[in-house]
C-alpha positions in Angstrom: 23.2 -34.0 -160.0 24.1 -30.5 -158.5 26.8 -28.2 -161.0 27.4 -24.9 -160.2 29.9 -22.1 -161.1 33.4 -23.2 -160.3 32.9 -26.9 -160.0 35.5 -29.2 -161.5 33.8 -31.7 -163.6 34.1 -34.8 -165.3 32.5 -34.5 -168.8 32.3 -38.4 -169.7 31.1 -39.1 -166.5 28.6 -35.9 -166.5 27.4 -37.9 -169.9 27.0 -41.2 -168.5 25.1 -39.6 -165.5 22.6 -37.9 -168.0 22.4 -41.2 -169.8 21.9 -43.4 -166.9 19.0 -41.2 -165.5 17.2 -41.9 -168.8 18.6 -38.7 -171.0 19.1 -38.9 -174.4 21.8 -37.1 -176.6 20.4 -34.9 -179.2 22.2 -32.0 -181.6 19.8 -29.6 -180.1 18.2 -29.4 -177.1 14.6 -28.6 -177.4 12.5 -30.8 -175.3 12.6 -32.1 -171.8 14.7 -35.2 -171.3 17.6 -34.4 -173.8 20.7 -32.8 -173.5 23.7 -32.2 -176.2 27.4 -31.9 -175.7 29.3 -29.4 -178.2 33.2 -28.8 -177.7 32.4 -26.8 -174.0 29.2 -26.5 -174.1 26.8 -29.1 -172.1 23.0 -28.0 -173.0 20.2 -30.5 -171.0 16.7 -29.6 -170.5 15.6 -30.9 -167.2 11.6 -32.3 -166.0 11.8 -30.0 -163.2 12.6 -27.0 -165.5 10.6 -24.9 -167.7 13.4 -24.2 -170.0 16.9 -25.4 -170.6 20.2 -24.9 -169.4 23.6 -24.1 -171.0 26.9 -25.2 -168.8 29.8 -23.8 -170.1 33.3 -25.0 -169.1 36.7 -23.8 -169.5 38.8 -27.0 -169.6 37.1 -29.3 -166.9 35.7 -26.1 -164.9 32.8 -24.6 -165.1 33.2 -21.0 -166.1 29.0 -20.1 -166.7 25.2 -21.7 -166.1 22.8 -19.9 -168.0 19.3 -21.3 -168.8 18.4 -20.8 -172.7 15.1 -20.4 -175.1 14.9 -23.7 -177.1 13.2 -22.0 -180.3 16.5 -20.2 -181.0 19.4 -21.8 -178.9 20.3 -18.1 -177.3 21.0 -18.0 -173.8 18.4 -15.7 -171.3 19.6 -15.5 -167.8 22.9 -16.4 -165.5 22.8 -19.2 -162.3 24.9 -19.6 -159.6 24.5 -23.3 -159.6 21.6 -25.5 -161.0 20.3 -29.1 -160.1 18.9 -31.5 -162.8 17.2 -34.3 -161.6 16.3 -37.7 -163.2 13.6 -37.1 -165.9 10.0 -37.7 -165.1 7.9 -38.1 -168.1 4.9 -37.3 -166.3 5.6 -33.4 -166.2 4.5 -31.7 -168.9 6.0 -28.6 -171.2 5.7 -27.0 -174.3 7.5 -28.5 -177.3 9.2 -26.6 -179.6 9.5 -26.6 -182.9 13.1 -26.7 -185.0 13.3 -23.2 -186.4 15.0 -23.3 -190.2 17.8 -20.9 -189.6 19.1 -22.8 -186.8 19.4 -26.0 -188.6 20.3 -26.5 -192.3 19.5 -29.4 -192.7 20.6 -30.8 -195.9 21.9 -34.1 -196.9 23.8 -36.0 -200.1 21.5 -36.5 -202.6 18.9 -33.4 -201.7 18.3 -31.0 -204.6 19.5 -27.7 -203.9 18.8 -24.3 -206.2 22.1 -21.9 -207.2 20.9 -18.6 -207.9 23.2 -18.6 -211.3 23.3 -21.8 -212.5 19.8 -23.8 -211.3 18.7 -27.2 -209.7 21.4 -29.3 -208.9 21.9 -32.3 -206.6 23.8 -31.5 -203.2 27.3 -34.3 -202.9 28.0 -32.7 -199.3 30.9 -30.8 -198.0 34.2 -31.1 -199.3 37.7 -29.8 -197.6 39.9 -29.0 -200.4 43.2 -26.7 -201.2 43.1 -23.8 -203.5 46.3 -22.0 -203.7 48.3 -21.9 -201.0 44.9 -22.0 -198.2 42.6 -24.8 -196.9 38.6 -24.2 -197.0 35.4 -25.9 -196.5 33.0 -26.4 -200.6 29.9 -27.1 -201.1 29.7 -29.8 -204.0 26.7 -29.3 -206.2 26.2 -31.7 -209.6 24.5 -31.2 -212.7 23.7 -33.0 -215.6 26.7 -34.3 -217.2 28.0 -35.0 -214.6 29.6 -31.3 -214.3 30.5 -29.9 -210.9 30.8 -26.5 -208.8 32.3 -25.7 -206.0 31.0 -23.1 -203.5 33.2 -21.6 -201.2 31.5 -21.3 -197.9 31.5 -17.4 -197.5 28.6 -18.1 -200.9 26.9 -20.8 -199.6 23.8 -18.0 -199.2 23.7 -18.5 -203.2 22.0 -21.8 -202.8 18.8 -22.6 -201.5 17.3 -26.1 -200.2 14.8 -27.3 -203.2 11.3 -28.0 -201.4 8.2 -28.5 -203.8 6.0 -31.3 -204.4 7.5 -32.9 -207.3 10.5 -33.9 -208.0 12.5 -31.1 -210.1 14.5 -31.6 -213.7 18.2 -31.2 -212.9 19.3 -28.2 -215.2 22.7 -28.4 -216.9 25.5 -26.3 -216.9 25.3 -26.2 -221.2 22.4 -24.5 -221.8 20.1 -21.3 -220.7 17.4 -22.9 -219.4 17.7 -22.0 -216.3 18.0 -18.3 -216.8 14.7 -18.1 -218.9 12.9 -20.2 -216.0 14.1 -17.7 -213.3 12.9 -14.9 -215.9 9.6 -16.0 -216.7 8.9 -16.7 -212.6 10.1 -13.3 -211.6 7.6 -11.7 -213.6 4.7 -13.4 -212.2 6.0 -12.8 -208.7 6.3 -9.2 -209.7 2.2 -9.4 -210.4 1.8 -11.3 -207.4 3.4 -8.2 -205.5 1.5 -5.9 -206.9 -1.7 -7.6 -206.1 -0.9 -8.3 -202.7 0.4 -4.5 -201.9 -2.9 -3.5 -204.0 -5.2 -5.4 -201.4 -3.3 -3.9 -198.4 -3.6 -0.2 -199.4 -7.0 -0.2 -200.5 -8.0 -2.0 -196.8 -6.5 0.4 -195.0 -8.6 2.8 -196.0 -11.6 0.9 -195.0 -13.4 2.3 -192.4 -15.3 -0.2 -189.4 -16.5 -0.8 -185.9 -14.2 -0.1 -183.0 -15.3 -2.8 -180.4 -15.3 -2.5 -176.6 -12.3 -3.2 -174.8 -12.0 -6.3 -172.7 -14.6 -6.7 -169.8 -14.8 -8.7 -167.0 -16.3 -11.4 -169.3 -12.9 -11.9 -171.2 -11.4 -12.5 -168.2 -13.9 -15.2 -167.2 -13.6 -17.1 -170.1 -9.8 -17.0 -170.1 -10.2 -18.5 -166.7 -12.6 -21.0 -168.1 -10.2 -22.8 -170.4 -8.9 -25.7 -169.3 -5.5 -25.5 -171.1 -2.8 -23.3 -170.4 -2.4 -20.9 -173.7 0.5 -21.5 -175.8 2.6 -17.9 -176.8 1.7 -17.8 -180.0 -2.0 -18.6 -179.3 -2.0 -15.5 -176.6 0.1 -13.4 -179.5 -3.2 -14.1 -181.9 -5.6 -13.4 -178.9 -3.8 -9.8 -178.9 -3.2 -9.0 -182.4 -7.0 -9.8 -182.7 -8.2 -7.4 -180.0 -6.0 -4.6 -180.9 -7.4 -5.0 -184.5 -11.1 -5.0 -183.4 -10.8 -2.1 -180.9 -9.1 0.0 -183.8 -11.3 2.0 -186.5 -10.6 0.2 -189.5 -12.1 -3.2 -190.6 -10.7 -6.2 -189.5 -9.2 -8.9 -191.5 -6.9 -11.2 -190.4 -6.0 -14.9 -191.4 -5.2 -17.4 -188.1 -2.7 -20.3 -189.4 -1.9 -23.8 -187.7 -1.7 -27.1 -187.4 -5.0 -28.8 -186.1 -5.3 -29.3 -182.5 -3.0 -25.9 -182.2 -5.7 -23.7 -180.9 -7.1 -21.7 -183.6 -10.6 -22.2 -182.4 -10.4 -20.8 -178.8 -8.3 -18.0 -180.5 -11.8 -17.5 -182.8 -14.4 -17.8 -179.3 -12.2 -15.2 -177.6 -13.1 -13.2 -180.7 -16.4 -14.0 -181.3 -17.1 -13.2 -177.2 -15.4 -9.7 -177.9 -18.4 -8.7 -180.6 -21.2 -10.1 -178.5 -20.2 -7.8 -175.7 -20.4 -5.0 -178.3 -23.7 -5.8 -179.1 -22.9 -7.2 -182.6 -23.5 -10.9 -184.2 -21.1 -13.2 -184.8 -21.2 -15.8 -188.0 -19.7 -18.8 -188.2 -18.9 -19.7 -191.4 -17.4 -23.6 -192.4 -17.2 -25.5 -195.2 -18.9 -29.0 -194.3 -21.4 -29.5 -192.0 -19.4 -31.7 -189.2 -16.9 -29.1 -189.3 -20.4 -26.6 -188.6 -21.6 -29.0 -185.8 -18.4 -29.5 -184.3 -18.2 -26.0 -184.1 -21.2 -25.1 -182.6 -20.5 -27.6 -179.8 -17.0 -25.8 -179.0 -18.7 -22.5 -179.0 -22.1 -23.3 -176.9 -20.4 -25.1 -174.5 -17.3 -22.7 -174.1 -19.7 -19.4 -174.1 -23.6 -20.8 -172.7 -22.3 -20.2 -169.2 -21.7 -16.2 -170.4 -25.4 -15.8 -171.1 -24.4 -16.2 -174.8 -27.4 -17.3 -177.2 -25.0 -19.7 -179.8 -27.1 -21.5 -182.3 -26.5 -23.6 -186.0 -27.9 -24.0 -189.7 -27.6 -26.7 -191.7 -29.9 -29.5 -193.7 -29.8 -31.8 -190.1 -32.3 -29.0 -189.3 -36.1 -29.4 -190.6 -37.2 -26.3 -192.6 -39.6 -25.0 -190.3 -36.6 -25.6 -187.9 -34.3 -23.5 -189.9 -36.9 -20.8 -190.8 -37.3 -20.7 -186.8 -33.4 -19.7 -186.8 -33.8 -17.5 -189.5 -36.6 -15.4 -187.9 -34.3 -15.3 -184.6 -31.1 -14.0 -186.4 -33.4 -11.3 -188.0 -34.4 -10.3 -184.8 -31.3 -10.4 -183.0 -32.1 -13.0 -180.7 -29.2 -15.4 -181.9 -25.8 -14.2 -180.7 -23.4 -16.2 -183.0 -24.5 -18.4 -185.8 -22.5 -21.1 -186.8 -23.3 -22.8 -190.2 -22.1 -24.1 -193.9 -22.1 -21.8 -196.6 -26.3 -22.2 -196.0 -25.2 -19.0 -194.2 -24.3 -17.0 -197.5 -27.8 -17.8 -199.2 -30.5 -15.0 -199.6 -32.6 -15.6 -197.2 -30.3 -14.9 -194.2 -31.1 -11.4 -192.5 -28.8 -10.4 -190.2 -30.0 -7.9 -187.5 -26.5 -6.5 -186.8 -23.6 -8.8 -187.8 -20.2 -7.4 -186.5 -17.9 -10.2 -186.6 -18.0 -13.5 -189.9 -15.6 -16.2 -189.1 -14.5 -18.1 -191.9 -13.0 -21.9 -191.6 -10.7 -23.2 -193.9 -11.4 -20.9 -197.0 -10.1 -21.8 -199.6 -12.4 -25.0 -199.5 -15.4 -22.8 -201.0 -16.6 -22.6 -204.2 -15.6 -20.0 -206.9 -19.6 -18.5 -206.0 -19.2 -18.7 -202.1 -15.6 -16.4 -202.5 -17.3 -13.9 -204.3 -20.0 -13.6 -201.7 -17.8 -13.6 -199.4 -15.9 -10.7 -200.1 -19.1 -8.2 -200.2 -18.9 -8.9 -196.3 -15.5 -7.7 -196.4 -16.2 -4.6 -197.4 -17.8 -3.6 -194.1 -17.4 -6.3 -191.6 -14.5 -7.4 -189.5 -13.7 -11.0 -190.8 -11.2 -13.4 -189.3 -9.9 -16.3 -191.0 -8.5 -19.9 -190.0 -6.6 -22.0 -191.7 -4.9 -25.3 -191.0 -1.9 -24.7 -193.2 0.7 -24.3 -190.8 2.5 -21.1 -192.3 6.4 -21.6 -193.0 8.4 -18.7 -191.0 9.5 -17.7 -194.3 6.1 -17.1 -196.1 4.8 -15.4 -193.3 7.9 -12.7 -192.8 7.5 -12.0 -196.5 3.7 -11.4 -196.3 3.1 -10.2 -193.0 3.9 -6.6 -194.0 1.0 -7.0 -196.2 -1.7 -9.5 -195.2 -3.0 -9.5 -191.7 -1.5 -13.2 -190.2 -0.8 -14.5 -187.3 0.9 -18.0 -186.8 0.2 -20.3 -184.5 3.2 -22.5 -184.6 3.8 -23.5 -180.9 1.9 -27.2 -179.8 0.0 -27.5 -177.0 1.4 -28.7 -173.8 3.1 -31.7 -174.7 0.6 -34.7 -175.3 0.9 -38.1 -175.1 3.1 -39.2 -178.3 1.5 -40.9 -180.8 2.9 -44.4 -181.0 3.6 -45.7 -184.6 4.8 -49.2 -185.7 5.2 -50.9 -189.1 4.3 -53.8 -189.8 3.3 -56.2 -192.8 -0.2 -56.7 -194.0 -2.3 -59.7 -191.3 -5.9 -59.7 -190.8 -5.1 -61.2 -187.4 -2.5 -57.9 -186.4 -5.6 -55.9 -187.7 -8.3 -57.5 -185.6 -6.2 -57.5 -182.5 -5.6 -54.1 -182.8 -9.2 -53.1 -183.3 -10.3 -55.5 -180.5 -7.7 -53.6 -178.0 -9.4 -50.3 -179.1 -13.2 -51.4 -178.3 -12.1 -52.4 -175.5 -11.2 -49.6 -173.7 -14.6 -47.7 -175.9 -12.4 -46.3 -178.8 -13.3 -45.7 -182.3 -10.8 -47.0 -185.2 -9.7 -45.4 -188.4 -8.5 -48.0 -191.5 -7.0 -45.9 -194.2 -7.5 -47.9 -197.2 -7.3 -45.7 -200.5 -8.3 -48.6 -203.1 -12.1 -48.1 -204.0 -12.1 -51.5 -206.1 -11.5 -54.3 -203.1 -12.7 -51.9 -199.7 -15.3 -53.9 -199.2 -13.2 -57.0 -199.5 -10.9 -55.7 -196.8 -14.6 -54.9 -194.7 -15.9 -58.7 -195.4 -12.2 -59.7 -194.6 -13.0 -58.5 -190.9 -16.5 -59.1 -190.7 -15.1 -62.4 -190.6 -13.0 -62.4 -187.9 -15.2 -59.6 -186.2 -18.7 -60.9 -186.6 -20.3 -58.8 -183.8 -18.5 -55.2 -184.9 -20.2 -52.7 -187.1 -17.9 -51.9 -189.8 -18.9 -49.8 -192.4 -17.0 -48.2 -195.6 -16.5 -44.6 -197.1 -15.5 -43.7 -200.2 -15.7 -41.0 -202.9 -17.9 -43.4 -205.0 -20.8 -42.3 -202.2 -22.9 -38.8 -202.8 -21.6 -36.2 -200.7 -24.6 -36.6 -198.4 -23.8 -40.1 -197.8 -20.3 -39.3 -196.8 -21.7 -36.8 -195.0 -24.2 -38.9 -192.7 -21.2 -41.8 -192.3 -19.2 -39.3 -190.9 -21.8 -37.5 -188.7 -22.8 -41.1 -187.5 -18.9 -41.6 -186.9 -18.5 -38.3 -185.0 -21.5 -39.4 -183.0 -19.9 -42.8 -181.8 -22.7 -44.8 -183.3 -20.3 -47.5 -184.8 -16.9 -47.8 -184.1 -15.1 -49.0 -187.1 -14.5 -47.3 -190.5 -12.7 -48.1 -193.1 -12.8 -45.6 -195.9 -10.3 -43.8 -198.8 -8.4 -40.4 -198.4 -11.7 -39.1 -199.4 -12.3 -38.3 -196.0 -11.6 -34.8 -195.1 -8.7 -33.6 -192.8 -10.5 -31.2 -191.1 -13.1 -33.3 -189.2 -11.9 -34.2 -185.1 -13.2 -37.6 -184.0 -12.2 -37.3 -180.7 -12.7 -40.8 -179.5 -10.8 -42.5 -182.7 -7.8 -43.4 -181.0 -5.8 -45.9 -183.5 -5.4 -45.6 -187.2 -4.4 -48.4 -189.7 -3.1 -47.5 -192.8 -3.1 -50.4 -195.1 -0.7 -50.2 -198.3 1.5 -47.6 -196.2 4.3 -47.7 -198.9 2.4 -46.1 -200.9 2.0 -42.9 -199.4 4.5 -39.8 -199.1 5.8 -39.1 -195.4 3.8 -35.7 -195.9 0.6 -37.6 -196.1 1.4 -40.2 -194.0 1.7 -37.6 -190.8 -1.8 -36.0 -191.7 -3.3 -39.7 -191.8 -1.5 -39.9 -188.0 -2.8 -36.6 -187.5 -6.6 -37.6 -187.5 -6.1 -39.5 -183.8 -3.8 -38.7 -180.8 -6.1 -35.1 -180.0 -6.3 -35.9 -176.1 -4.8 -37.5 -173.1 -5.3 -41.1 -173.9 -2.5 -43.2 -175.4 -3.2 -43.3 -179.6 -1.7 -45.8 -181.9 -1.0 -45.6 -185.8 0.0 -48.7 -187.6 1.7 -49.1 -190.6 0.8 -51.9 -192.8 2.8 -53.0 -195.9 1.4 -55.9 -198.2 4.9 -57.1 -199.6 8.4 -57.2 -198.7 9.7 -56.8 -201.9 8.0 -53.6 -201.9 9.7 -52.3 -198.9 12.6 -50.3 -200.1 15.0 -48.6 -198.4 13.4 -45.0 -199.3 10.3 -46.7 -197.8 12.2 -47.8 -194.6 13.4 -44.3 -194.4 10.2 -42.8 -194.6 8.6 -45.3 -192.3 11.2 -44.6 -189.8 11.3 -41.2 -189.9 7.4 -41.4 -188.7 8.2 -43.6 -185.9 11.1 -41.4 -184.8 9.3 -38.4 -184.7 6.0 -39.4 -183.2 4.8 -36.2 -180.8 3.1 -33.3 -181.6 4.7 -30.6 -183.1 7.8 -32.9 -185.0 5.3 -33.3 -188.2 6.5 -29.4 -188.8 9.2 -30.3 -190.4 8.1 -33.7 -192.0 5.6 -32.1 -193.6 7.2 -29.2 -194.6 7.1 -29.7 -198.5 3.6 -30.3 -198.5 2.7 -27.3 -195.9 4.9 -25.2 -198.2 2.3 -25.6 -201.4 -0.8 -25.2 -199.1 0.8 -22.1 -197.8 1.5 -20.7 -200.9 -1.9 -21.9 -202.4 -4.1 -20.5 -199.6 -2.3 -17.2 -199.7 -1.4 -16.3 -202.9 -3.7 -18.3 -205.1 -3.4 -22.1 -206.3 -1.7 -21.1 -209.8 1.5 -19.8 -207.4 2.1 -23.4 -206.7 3.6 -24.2 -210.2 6.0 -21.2 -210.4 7.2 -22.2 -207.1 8.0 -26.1 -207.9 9.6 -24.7 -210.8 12.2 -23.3 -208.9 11.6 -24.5 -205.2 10.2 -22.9 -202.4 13.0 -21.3 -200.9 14.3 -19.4 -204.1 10.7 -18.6 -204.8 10.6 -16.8 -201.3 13.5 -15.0 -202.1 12.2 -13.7 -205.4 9.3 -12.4 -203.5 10.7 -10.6 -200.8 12.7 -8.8 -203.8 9.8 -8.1 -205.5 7.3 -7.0 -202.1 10.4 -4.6 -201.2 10.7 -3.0 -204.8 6.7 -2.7 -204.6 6.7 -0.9 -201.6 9.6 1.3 -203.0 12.4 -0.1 -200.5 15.6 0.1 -202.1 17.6 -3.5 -203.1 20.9 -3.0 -201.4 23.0 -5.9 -203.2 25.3 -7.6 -200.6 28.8 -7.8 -201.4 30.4 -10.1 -203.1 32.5 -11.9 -200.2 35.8 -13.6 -201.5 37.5 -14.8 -198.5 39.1 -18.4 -199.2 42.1 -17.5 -201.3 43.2 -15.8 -198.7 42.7 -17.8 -195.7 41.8 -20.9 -194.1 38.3 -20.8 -194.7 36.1 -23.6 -192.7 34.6 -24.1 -189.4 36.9 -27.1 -187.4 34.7 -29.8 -186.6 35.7 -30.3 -183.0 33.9 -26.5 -182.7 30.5 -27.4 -184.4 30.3 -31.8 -185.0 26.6 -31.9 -186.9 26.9 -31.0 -190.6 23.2 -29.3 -190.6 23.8 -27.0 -187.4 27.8 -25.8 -189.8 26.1 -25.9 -192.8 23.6 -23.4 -191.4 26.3 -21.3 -189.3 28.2 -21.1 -193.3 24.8 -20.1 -194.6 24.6 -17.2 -192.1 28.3 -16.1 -192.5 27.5 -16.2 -196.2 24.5 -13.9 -195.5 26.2 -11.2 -193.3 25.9 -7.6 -194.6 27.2 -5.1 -192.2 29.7 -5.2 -189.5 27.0 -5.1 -187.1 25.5 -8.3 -188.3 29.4 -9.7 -187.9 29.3 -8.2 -184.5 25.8 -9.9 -183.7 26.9 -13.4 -185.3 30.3 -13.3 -183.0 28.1 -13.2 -179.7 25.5 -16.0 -181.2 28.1 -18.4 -181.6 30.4 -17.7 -178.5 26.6 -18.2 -176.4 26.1 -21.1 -178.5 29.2 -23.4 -179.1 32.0 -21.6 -176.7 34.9 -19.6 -177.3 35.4 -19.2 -181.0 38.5 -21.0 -183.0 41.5 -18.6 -184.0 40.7 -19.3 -187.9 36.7 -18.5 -187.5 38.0 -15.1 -185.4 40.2 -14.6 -188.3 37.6 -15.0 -191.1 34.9 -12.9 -189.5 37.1 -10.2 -189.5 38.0 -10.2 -192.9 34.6 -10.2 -193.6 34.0 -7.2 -191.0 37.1 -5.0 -192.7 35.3 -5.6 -196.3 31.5 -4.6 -195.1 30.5 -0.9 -195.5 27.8 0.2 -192.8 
């Protein structure tokens, strides 16, 4: 299909077009192969494009073509005319991730927070008359069955409750709420002053300046096989422009697994070498170490790099050999457990200590850990992918960067449900063997594992299946696993005990028996331990009894098989990524302040409390009071999907200078067309009643 500027179109048939050539219809465009329709606005993101397009018409004409960035729906440059061809699923891009201010997404039933009055349970969107003029409330109940109604030019009063348990709904009666709110502010306040504590006092650190980039950067840029994503490249740079600079480094690295933290970390590592300095390692099992070192010898070995580990695989004389080279400087980067923190270990000029997943130490590793802080650039990485949120209220005080953009688009993982058959299972694991796979079965019931293993022992006489579970000493675990990684069997069956963090990158399917009775959260970082490369990976959810199968499991098991690629468990697994961000960063304890009043409220409290730290004044916004006096609601033939209005209310609500009105009026005439008379209307009634 060919449009360009001018072109009289037909927009049902334009849609059955898309839809014929294999399309399908989304709310918002974001990856290749979907497109969305919105009053005038046709958006579809095309195979043979890098990034969307926006066709805008004015009745059946086309008025504009302007391609647009998928990670915040705003348009980026004018065509004359564009082509979109059928989509081939072979071409690869990047996929993006749904960012929270486009999207509100909040539905019946979902506990929301009201700054004044507490948790409540959202009942959706009501259009009712007050006085003489028609607007658009948010419901919220309480206990009692008592009920407010927020008037959309508020709706930035409530927040979306996200925690990992499910909240007490406050009442309307009493002062509960007002004391809860009181007691968490105060701890935030510490929190603040903690955090803007640690920031001062490292800025007055002083450290090495490293080289700048050589020619050897730039042949192991060339040297990776992937193309970098944007935020990985962003890291690469805030990195070197921290270690070129005269204070000490030390900077935390957050994302998902498989998001490229650990190229981010060799890029870094490569940066001291050439300075003459040694790198450490530091991680907090020894897989994790191994895998490690094989990632770094065989990315860096090429560069003349001398990359060598520690840890109890090695004899003693063997590790007092490795010892005795470190001393000496002979060893380049070291890559170890925390066998690295122990006495004995004699640098002869460390520069640059990597640390993996943290805050899996012990209380005695921490505190060693932070004498090397004192005088060391130190680089962090963390799996918790960081909530945009978190990070924007921290970043002005911790050193982060975020890696929150996937990979190239991989091969989806492809999930099914289906109820408990020893015969499903062996079939399964015999397709895997076949094509020289390894097999994951999730089974988190200690008491009949082995039952399960002599189940298909039965039926799979010749395989070597063998069982983990946290019943086994940690070096047990440890040497199943390591024989795992190492492909020497190829089926396990074993209990959550087994860590996140490890990459089997030849397990390809994963089981999960008694699937209903996990959380989605957990059920995507089960699915997250295969589908790491470019062979087709399978997870399959098994469920012993129907009667078990309710319709909040059918939801959740749905919701998996819906969003199945890389990059979609963002938002699935938001609650749970939430707590670990907040753990990892501000401390475990943070986690129960924050359930008590949700994440997003808890975030706000924060960025109050940050800003009054670093003396920033609290400018209150106004207190908007727009629907008595007009028709107050956003028509539904302008903006269909509930989440994508709710969200466009929630930033009306927010607005706070007529600039920010001005701002909003071009977003939504790039996004959704021409705006309605009434929304014109509203937003300047708001406008007249902002001060600059």
């Amino acid at each position: 299909m060919k449009f360009e500027v001018g072109l009289i179109i037909d927009v049902e048939q334009t849609i059955a077009e898309l839809e014929a050539d294999h399309y399908s219809r989304t709310k918002l465009v974001l990856n290749p192969g979907e497109y969305a329709v919105r009053g005038s606005i046709i958006d579809v993101f095309t195979s043979n494009s890098n990034v969307p397009i926006r066709i805008e018409l004015f009745d059946n004409v086309i008025d504009d073509i302007r391609t647009f960035e998928p990670s915040t729906q705003r348009s980026l440059s004018k065509h004359d005319s564009v082509e979109i061809n059928p989509f081939d699923k072979s071409i690869k891009h990047h996929e993006y991730v749904i960012p929270h201010e486009i999207l509100f997404d909040l539905n019946i039933g979902d506990k929301v927070v009201h700054v004044n009055h507490g948790i409540g349970i959202y009942q959706g969107l009501q259009r009712m008359t007050f006085g003489k003029f028609e607007g658009e409330y948010a419901v919220v109940e309480y206990q009692e069955g008592d009920k407010i109604f927020i008037p959309i030019e508020q709706l930035a009063r409530i927040y979306k409750f996200t925690g990992g348990t499910s909240p007490v709904i406050n009442s309307l009666r009493d002062k509960l709420w007002e004391k809860t709110q009181q007691r968490v502010k105060k701890v935030v306040k510490d929190v603040a002053k903690d955090l803007f504590h640690l920031y001062k006092n490292r800025k007055l650190r002083d450290g090495f300046s490293f080289q700048e980039d050589s020619e050897l950067t730039l042949q192991l840029a060339e040297s990776f096989p992937f193309k970098e994503t944007r935020d990985q490249l962003k890291a690469i740079e805030d990195i070197r422009k921290d270690m070129e600079a005269p204070k000490a480094m030390d900077r935390l690295v957050c994302g998902d697994v498989g998001f490229g933290k650990t190229e981010v970390a060799i890029r870094a590592a490569l940066k001291a070498v050439v300075s003459r300095k040694q790198v450490a390692m530091l991680a907090p099992t020894t897989i994790l170490s191994k895998q490690h070192y094989e990632v770094f010898k065989s990315r860096l070995e090429s560069l003349g790099v001398n990359v060598e580990f520690i840890n109890r695989f090695k004899t003693r004389k063997e590790q007092q050999g490795t010892l005795n080279r470190l001393k000496l400087g002979m060893i380049d980067i070291i890559v170890g457990t925390h066998r690295l923190l122990q006495k004995d270990i004699e640098f002869s000029d460390l520069g640059l200590l990597i640390i993996d997943e943290e805050q899996r130490f012990g209380v005695i590793a921490k505190e060693m850990l932070k004498k090397y802080r004192s005088h060391i650039d130190v680089l962090t990485l963390s799996a918790t992918p960081l909530p945009r949120t978190l990070y924007m209220s921290i970043s002005g005080i911790r050193d982060i960067s975020v890696i929150n953009t996937p990979p190239l688009a991989r091969l989806p993982i492809i999930t099914e449900a289906h109820e408990f058959d020893i015969d499903y299972i062996r079939d399964k694991i015999k397709f895997e063997l076949k094509r020289k796979g390894q097999v994951f079965i999730l089974h988190n019931r200690i008491s009949d594992i082995v039952h399960l293993r002599n189940q298909l022992h039965h039926v799979l006489p010749d395989i070597d299946i063998r069982v983990g579970h946290g019943q086994m000493s940690a070096h047990q675990l440890e040497n199943l696993m390591m024989d795992f990684y190492e492909d020497k069997f190829h089926v396990l069956i074993a209990t959550t005990i087994i860590e996140n963090g490890v990459d089997i990158p030849n397990a390809h399917t994963m089981i999960v028996n008694n699937a209903e009775h996990f959380g989605l959260a957990q059920l995507h970082q089960l699915r997250g331990r295969v589908g790491r490369n470019q062979i087709q990976s399978y997870c399959y959810l098994l469920y012993r009894d129907k009667s078990l199968f309710t319709q909040e499991v059918k939801e959740r098991f749905e919701a998996l098989m819906e969003f199945s690629t890389l990059g979609s468990g963002y938002d699935i697994a938001l609650r749970d990524l939430e707590l670990r961000g907040i753990g990892n960063i501000l401390g475990t304890a943070q986690s129960g302040y924050m359930e008590a009043v949700g994440f997003e409220f808890y975030m706000h409290i924060l960025n109050e409390a940050i800003a009054s730290e670093k003396g920033e004044k609290h400018r209150e916004r106004p207190y908007l009071n727009i629907s008595t006096r007009m028709q107050a609601y956003i028509p539904e033939e302008y903006i269909p999907d509930m989440s994508i209005r709710l969200a466009l209310y929630k930033s009306i609500a927010s607005l706070d200078s007529k600039q920010a009105v001005q701002e909003l009026v071009k977003e939504c005439e790039d996004r959704f067309g021409k705006l309605p008379e009434n929304l014109v209307v509203m937003l300047q009634l708001i406008s007249y009643e902002l001060q600059e």
